[in-house]
C-alpha positions in Angstrom: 155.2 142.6 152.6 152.2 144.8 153.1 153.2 145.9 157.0 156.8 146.6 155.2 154.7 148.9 153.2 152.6 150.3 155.7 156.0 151.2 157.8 156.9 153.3 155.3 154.1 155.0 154.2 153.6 159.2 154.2 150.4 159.9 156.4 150.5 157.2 158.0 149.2 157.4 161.8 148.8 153.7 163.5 148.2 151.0 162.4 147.2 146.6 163.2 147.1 143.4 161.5 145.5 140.4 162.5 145.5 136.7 161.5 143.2 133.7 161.6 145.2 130.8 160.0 142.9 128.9 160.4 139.6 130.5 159.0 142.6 131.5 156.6 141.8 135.4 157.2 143.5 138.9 157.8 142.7 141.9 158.7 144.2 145.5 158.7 143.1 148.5 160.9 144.8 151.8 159.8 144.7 155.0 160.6 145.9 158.5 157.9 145.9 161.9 158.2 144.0 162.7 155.2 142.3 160.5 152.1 145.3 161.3 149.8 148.2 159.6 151.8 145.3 156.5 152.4 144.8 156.9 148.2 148.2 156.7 147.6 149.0 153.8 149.7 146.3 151.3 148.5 147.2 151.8 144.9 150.8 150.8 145.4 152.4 147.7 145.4 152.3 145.0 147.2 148.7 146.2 148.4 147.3 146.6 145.3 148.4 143.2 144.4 147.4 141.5 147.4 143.9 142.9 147.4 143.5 141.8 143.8 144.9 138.4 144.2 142.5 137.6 147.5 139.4 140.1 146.4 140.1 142.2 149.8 137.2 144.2 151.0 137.6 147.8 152.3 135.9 149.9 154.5 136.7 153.5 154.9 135.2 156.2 157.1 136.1 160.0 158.4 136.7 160.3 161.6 133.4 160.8 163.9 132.0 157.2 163.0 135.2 155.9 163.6 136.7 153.8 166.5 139.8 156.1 166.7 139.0 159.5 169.5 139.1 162.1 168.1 141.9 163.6 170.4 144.1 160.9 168.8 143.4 161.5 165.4 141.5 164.7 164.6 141.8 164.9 161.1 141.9 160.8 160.5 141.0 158.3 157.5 140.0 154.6 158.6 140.6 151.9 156.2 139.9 148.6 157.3 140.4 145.7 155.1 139.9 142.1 155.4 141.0 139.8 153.1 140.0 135.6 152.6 143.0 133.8 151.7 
């Protein structure tokens, strides 16, 4: 649902997903060219949902304290999420 979403999003400029089924957790890494396409992206559904439903955390940062290089991403939003299902 949510990688569907993530697919197709504007701004969008990598991303990953991870699973532990069994510690019944997941986790998304992604990567946007600027805080509006990330903005518009986490209010929509089925994100918003999901993140309301399992009380996701988020962590965002500018590029410069974030894992991506800078020659990758100049200009790049990090959202990472994790989720307790």
């Amino acid at each position: 649902m949510v990688q569907n979403q993530l697919k197709g999003s504007r701004g969008l400029v990598e991303y990953s997903m991870k699973t532990q089924i069994l510690g019944k957790k997941a986790w998304t890494l992604s990567v946007w060219e600027d805080e509006a396409a990330l903005q518009d992206f986490v209010q929509k559904t089925p994100h918003a949902e999901v993140m309301r439903k399992y009380h996701g955390s988020t962590t965002r940062q500018l590029n410069g304290r974030s894992p991506v290089p800078k020659n990758e991403a100049e200009h790049s939003f990090v959202s990472e999420e994790v989720i307790q299902y």
